[in-house]
Wavefront OBJ file of the C-alpha trace (Angstrom):
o trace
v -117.586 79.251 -123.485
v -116.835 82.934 -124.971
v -114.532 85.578 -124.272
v -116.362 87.632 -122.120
v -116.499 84.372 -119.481
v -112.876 83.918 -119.153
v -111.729 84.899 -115.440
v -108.908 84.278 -113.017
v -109.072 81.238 -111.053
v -110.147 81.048 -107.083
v -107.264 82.550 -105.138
v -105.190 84.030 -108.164
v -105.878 86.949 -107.196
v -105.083 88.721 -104.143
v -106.170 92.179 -102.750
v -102.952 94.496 -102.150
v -102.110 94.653 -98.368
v -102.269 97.894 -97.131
v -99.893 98.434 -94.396
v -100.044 101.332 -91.514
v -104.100 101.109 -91.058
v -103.915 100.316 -87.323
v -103.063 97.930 -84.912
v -105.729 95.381 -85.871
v -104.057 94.838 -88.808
v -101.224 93.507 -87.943
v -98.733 95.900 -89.827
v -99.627 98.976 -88.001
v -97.908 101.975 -86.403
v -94.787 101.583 -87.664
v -95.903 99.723 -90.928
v -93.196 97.204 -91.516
v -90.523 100.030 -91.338
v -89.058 99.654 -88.122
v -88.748 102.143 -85.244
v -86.390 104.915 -85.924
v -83.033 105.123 -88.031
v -82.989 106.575 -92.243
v -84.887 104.117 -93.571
v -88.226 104.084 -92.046
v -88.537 107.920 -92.735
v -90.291 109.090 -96.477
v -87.686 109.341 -98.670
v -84.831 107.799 -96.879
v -82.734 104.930 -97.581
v -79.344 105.483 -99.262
v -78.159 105.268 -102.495
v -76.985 101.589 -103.724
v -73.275 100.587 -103.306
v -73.483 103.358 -99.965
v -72.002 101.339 -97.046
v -72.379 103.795 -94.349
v -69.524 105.819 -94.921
v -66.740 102.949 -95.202
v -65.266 102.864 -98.317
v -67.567 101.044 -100.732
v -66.945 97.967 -102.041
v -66.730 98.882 -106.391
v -64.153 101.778 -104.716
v -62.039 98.977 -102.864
v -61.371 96.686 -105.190
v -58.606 97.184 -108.084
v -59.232 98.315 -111.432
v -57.319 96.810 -114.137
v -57.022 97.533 -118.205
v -58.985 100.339 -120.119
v -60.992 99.407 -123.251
v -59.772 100.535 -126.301
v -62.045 102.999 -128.158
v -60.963 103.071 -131.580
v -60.278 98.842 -131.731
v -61.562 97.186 -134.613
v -64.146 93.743 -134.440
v -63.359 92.014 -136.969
v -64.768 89.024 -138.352
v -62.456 86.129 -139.688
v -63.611 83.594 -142.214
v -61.450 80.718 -144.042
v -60.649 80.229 -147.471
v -62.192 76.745 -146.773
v -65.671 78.084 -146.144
v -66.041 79.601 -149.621
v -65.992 76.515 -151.628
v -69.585 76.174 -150.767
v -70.288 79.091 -153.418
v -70.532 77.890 -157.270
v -66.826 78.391 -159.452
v -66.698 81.704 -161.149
v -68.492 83.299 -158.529
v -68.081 87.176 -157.546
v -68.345 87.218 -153.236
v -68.808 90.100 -150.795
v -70.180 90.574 -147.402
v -73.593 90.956 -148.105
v -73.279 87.079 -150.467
v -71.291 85.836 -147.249
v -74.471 86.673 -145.073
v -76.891 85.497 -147.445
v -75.111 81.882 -147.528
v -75.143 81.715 -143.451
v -70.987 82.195 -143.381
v -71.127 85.165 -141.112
v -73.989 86.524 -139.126
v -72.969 89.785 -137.932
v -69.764 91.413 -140.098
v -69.312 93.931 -137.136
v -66.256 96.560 -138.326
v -64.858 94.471 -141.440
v -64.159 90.806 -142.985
v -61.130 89.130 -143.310
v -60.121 86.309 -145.401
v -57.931 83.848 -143.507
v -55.747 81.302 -145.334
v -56.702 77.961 -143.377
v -57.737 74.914 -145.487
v -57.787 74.487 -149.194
v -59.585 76.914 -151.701
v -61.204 74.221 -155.109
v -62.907 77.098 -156.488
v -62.076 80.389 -158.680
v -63.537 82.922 -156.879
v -63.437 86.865 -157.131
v -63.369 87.867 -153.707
v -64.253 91.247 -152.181
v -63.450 91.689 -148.505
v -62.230 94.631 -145.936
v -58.913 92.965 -145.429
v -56.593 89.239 -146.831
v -54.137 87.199 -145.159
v -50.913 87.002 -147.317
v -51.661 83.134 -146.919
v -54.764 83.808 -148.036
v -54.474 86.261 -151.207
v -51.763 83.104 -151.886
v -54.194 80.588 -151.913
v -56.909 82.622 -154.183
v -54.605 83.368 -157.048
v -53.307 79.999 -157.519
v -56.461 78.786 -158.536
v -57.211 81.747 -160.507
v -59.105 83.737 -158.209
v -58.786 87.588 -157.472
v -59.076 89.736 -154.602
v -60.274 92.954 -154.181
v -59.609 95.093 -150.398
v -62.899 96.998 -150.115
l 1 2 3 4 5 6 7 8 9 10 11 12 13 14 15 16 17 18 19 20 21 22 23 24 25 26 27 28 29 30 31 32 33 34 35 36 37 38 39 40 41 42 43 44 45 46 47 48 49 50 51 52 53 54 55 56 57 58 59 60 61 62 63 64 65 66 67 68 69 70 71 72 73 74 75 76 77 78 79 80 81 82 83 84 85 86 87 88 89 90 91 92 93 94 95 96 97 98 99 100 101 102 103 104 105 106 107 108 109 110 111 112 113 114 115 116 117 118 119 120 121 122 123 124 125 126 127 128 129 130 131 132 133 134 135 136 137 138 139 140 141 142 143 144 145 146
């Protein structure tokens, strides 16, 4: 068997139907379109949402809230997460990503204070929790706001 034998199997493939080549066919005349009204002209048919002049659905409905343009993702992570990096470590983003803490760091990183910190770590992040900046110096850690 090479290459050059492969083919489709019996009945995969069809021929395209062409509709509008007479009455014989079966799909002739008026080709599937209908007798009269916009959409069995060429070109017709009306734009989606259109309803025929009543007001259209997405217009009917209420809108509510705006999105905020200039908001801020940012991505939280736990002082408890960073005792998986050695003592006397220096941390920023790019080490978080690299150990599989964060994926995506989006607009910024900030340190939250949940859970207990073992290790002295120097930290470099966007932002700190009070809780957090807390829990880092009393083991003899530092933090530095990026």
């Amino acid at each position: 068997m090479n290459l050059s034998d492969l083919k489709p199997c019996k009945g995969a493939k069809r021929k395209a139907f062409r509709v509008g080549r007479g009455h014989g066919s079966g799909s002739g005349k008026f080709a599937g379109r209908g007798r009269d009204g916009q959409k069995s002209r060429t070109g017709g048919g009306v734009r989606p949402g259109f309803e025929g002049g009543q007001m259209p659905l997405y217009r009917r409905i209420p809108k509510r809230g705006f999105t905020n343009r200039n908001s801020k993702d940012i991505v939280g992570i736990n002082v408890e997460l960073l005792n998986r990096f050695n003592d006397g470590d220096t941390i920023n983003v790019q080490s978080m990503i690299d150990a599989g803490i964060i994926k995506n760091p989006r607009d910024g990183v900030k340190i939250l204070a949940k859970g207990e910190l073992t290790k002295k770590l120097n930290i470099s992040a966007n932002a700190f929790s009070k809780g957090a900046i807390e829990k880092i110096e009393a083991v003899g850690g530092k933090t530095e706001v990026m």
